[in-house]
N, C-alpha and C positions, 0 to 999 in steps of 0.2 A: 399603491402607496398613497396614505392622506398628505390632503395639502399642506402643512405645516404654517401657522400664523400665530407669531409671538403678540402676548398681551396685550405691547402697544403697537402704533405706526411710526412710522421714522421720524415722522414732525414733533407728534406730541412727543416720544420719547427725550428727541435731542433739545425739543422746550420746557424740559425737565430740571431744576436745577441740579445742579452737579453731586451736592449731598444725595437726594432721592435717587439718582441714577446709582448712584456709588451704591445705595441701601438696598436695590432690587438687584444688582451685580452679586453683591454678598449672598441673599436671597438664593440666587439660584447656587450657589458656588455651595450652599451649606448641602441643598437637595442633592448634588452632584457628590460631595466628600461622603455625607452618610448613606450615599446610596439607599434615596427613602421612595422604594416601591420601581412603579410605573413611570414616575412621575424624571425619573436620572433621564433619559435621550433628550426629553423634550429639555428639560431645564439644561441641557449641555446646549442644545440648537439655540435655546433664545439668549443664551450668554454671548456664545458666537455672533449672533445676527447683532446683539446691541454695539458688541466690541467692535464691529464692521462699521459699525451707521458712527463710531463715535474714532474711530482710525486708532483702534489701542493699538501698542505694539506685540511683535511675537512676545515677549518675555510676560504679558499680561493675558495671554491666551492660553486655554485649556490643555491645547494639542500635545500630545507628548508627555504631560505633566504626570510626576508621580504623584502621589497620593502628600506628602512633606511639604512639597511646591504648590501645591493648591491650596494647602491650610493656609503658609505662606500670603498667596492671592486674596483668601477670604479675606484675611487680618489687615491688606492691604487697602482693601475697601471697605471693611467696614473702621477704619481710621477714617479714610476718606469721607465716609457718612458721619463721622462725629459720634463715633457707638465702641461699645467692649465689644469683648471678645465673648459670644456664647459659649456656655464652658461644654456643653454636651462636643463640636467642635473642637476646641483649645485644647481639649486634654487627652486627644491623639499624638501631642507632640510638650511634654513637659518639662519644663526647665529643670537640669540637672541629669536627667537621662542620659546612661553612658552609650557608647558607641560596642564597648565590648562587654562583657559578664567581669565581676571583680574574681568568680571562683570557676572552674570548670562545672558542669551538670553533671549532678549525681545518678547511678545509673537506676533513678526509682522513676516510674510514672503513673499518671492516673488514669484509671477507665469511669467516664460520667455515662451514667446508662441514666437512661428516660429519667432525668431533673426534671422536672418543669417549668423553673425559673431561667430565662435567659440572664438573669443578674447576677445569680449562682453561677452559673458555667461563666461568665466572664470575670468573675472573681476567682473561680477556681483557676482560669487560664492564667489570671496576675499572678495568684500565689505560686503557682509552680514556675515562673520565672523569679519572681523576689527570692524564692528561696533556693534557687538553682536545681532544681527536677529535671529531668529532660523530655518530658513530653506528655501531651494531652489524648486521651483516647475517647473519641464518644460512638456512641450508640443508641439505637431507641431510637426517641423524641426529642432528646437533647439537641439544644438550637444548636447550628453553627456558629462558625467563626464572622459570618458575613452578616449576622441579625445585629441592627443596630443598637439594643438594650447590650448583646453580650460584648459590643466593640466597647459602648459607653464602658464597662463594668471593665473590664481588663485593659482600660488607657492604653493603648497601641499595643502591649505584649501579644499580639494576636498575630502580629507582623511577622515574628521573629522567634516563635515556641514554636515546635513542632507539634502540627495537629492532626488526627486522622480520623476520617470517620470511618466504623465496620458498619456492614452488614450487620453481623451480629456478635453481642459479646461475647460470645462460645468461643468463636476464630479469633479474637483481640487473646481471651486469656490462654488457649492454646497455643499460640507463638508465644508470649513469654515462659510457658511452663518448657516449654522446645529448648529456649534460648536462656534456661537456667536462673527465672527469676523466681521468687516466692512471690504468690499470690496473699494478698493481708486484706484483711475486713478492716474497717473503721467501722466499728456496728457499738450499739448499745446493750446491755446486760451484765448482770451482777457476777455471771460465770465466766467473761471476758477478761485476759490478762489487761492489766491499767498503763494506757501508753508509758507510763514512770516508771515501769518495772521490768521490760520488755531487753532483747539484745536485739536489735535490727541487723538482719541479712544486707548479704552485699550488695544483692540487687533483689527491687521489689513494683508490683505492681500492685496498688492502691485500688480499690475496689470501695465506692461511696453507695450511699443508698439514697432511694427517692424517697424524696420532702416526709409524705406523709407515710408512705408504708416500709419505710426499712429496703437492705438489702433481700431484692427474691430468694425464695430457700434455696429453687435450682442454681442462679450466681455464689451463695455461699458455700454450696455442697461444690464448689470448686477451689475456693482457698485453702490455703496450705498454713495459715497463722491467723489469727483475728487479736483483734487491739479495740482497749476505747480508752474512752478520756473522762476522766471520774466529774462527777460535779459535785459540786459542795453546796448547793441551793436546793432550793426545792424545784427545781424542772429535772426533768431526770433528760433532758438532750437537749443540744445547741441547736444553731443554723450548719448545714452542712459545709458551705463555703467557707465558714468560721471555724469548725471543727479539720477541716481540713488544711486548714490554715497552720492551725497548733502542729497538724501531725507531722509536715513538710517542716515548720521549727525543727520539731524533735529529731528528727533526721538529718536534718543540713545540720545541728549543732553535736548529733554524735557521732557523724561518717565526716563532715567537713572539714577542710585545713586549721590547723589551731588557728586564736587569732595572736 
């Protein structure tokens, strides 16, 4: 095991003013929350080592802490250093966020096969909580739930959607075909019914395509209904996170509880 040696020495650190100490506290506490790389043990050690040298209390210390409690800490210190709140940070925990869902989850969910964009999959994971879905399926290449871009992109919903990754999308669409759902395209073309026109089944699984090449023929030659979303401009297709967006509206507003 390497020898471990934080930044500073105990001298110069504790002849630090209290603002810069507070500002390199934050520092590591942001590396430790967004879990960025390599770099989370060591920035949890030298947190620990300065909170030693400077006698914080338990309740200012890492150990234990969930992920709400740390933001908490961060925000705590960087007050302390005379600074805002960085939003990439701050917007894991945001003001008004309920503790429970206003509607039950509708029994529709999505399969993300090889997206490219981690900003997409973490929008798509907002969207199917905003609009009460019950759960996220990926595959391929699509990022996880742990990549920093996709936590940024779905402000804590990552916490609390059910997520799963397959092997592969073959065995994702086969349990729901098992388990009585309709498999649905969100694709594009002139021969597709228009999400506006459609009667949505009881239960469904959402099947998205990648960025540039559409859903695979072999994923489509497995759905049982296809849908699109008409445009009225001249692009003939959206952002799929956008598109997908619309489609979870249309669904939570005609399976959902009146209002």
């Amino acid at each position: 095991m390497l020898y471990f040696r934080p930044m500073y020495t105990e001298p110069k650190f504790l002849a630090m003013k209290e603002t810069s100490k507070a500002k390199r506290m934050a520092e590591l506490l942001r590396v430790i929350i967004l879990q960025l790389g390599d770099d989370v043990p060591r920035a949890r050690r030298e947190f620990e080592t300065y909170a030693e040298w400077m006698g914080l209390p338990e309740s200012e210390r890492t150990t234990g802490m969930n992920q709400a409690q740390m933001i908490d800490l961060y925000k705590t210190f960087r007050t302390r250093a005379g600074l805002g709140f960085e939003r990439d940070v701050y917007l894991e925990q945001e003001p008004g966020d309920r503790e429970t869902p206003n509607e039950a989850p509708l029994p529709f969910a999505v399969l993300v096969h090889n997206l490219r964009s981690a900003f997409n999959v973490g929008s798509i994971i907002r969207s199917t909580d905003c609009f009460g879905l019950e759960a996220v399926h990926l595959s391929g290449y699509s990022c996880g739930p742990d990549h920093v871009t996709v936590k940024s992109a779905a402000r804590g919903c990552q916490e609390w959607i059910d997520i799963k990754r397959w092997d592969s999308p073959f065995e994702c669409i086969k349990w729901h075909k098992e388990n009585g759902y309709e498999i649905i395209a969100l694709e594009t073309g002139e021969d597709i019914p228009s999400i506006n026109k459609v009667t949505w089944p009881a239960k469904g699984l959402i099947i998205l395509g990648n960025e540039e090449l559409g859903i695979a023929p072999e994923l489509m030659a497995e759905t049982t209904m296809k849908v699109t979303i008409p445009m009225a401009g001249r692009k003939a297709s959206m952002n799929v996170a956008g598109a997908f967006a619309i489609m979870a509206f249309k669904i939570r507003s005609a399976l959902g509880k009146a209002d």
